[in-house]
PAVOLO-213413 format. One record per atom (N, C-alpha, C): residue in one letter; x, y, z. Coordinates in steps of 0.2 Angstrom, whole numbers, padded with zeros to 4 digits, always signed. Each point is the difference from the previous one (the first is absolute). Layout:
% residues N
aXYZ;...
This chain:
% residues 113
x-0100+0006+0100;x+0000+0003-0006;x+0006+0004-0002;x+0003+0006+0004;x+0007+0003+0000;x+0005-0005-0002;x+0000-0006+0005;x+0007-0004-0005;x-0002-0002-0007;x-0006-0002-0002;x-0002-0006-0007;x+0002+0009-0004;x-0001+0007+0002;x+0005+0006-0006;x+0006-0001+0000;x+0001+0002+0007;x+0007+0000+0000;x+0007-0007-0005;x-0007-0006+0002;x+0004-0006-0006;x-0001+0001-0004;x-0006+0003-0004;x-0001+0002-0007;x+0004+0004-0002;x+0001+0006+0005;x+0006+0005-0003;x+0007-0001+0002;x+0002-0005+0003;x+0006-0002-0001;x+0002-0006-0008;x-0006-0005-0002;x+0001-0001-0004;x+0000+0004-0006;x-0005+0005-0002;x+0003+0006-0005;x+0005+0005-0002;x+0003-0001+0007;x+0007+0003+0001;x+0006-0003-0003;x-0003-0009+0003;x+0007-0004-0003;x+0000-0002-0007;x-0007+0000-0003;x+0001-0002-0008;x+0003+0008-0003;x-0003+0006+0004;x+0002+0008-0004;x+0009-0003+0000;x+0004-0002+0005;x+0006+0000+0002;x+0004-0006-0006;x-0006-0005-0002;x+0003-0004-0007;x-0001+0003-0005;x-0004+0003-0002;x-0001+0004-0006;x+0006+0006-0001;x+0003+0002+0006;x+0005+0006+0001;x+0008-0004-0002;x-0001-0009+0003;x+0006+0000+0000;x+0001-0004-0007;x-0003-0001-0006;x-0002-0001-0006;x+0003+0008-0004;x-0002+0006+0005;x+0002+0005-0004;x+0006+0001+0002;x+0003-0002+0003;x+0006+0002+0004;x+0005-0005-0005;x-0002-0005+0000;x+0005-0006-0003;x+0001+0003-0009;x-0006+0001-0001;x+0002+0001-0008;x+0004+0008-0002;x-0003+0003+0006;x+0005+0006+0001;x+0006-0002+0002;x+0004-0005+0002;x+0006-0001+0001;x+0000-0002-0006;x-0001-0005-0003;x+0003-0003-0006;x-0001+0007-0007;x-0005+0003+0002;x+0003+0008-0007;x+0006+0004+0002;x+0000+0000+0009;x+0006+0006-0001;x+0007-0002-0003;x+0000-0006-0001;x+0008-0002-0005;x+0006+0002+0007;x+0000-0002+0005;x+0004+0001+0006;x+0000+0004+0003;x-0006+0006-0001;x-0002+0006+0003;x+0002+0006-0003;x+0003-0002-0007;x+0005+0005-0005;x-0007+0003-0001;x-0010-0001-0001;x-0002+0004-0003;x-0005+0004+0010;x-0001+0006-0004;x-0003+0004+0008;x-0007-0002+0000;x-0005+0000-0005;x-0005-0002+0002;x-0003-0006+0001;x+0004-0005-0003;x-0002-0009+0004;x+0004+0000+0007;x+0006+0004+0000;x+0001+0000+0005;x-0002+0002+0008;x-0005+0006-0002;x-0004+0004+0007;x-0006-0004+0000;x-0003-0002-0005;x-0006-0007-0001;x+0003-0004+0005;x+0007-0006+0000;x+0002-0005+0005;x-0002+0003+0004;x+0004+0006+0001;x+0000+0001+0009;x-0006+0003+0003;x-0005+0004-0002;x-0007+0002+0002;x-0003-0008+0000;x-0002-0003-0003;x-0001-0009-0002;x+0000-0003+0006;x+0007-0001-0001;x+0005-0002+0007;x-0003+0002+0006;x+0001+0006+0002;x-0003+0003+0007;x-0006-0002+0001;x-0004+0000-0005;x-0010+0000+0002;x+0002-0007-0001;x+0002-0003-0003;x-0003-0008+0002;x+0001-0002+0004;x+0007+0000+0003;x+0003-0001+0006;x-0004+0002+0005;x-0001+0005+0002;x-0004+0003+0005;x-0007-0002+0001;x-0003-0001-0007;x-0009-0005+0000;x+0003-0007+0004;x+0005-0002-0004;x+0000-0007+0004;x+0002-0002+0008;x+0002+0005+0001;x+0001+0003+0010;x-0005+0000+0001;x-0005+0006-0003;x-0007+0001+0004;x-0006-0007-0001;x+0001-0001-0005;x-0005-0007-0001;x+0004-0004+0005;x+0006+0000+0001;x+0003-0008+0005;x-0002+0002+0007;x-0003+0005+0000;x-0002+0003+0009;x-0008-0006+0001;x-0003+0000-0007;x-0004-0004+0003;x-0001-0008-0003;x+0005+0000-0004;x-0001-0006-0002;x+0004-0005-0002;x+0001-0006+0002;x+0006-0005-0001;x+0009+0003-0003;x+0005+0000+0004;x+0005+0002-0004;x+0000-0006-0009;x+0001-0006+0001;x+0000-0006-0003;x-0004+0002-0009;x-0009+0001+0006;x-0005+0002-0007;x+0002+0006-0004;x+0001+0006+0004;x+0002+0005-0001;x+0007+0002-0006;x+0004-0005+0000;x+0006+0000-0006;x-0004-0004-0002;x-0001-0006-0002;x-0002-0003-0006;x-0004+0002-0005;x-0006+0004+0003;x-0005+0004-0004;x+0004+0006-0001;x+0004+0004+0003;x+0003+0005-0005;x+0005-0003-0006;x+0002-0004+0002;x+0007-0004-0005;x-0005-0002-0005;x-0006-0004+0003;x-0005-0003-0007;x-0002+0006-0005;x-0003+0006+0005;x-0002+0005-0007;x+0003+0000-0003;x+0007+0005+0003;x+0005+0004-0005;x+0003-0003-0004;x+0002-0008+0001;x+0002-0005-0004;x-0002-0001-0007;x-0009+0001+0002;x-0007-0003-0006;x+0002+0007-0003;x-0001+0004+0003;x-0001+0008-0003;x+0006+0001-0004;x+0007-0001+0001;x+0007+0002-0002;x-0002-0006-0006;x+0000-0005+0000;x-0001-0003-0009;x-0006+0000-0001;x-0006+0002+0002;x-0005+0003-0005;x+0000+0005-0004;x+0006+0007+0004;x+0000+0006-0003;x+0005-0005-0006;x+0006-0001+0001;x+0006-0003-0003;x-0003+0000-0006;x-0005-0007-0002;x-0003-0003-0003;x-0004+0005-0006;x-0005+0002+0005;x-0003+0006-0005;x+0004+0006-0004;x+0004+0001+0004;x+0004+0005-0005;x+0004-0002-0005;x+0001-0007+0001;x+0005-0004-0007;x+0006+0001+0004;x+0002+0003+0006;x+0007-0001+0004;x+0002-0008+0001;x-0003-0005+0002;x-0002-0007+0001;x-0001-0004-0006;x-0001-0006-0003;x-0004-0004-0002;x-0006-0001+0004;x-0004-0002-0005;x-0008-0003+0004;x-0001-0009-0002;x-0002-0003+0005;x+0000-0006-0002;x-0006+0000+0003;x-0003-0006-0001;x-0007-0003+0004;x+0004-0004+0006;x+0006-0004+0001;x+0003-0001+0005;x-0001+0005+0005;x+0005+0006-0002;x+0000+0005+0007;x-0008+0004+0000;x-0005+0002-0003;x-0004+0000+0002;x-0004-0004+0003;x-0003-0006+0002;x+0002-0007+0002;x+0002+0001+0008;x+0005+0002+0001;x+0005-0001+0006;x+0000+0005+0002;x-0002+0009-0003;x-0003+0005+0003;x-0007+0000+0002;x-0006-0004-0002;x-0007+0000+0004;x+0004-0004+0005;x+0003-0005+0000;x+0003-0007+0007;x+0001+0006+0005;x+0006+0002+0000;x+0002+0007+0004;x-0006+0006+0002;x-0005-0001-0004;x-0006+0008+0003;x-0005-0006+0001;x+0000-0006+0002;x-0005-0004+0003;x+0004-0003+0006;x+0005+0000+0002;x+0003-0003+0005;x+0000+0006+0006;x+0000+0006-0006;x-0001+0007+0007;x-0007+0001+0001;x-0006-0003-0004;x-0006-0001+0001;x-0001-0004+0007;x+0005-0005-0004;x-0003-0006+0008;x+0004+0004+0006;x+0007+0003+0002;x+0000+0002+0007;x-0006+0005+0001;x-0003+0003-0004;x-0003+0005+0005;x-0006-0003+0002;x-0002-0005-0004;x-0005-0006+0002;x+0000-0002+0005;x+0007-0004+0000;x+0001-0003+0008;x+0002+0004+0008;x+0002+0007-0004;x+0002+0004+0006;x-0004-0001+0003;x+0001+0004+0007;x-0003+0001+0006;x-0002+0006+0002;
């Protein structure tokens, strides 16, 4: 029972770590090359805790699954915010190709082990 939390809380950790690296990314693309101070400490706070979620979730679980599920969130999550706020276009294609992306992170944790 202790490892099936521990895998649980390692998987909550690695999605918190894509949702972070989603803020982290659109905080790069505001700070305008770091000229502004508050997208800029956004990056780097972002930066730090995602990185670090995805060390501790990699302690318990596949290096491989571990990057693709953070790359799939923060990917899906960096053009759904894009999107929403009118920064992006929205198409049905890339939405489309954004469930494919949060289904395919569905299936590794499916398959994990």
């Amino acid at each position: 029972m202790t490892v099936q939390v521990e895998g649980v809380m390692a998987w909550l950790i690695l999605v918190l770590s894509g949702v972070l690296e989603a803020v982290w990314a659109t905080a790069l693309g505001k700070s305008e090359g770091f000229s502004r101070a508050v997208p800029s400490t956004v990056f780097v706070i972002g930066l730090v805790l995602s990185m670090a979620g995805l060390a501790i979730a990699m302690k318990d679980l596949p290096v491989g699954t571990s990057y693709a599920v953070w790359v799939g969130v923060g990917a899906a999550l960096t053009v759904a915010y894009a999107m929403l706020t009118g920064d992006e276009a929205a198409s049905l294609i890339k939405i489309l190709l954004m469930l494919g992306i949060v289904g395919c992170v569905i299936g590794l944790k499916v398959v994990s082990h």
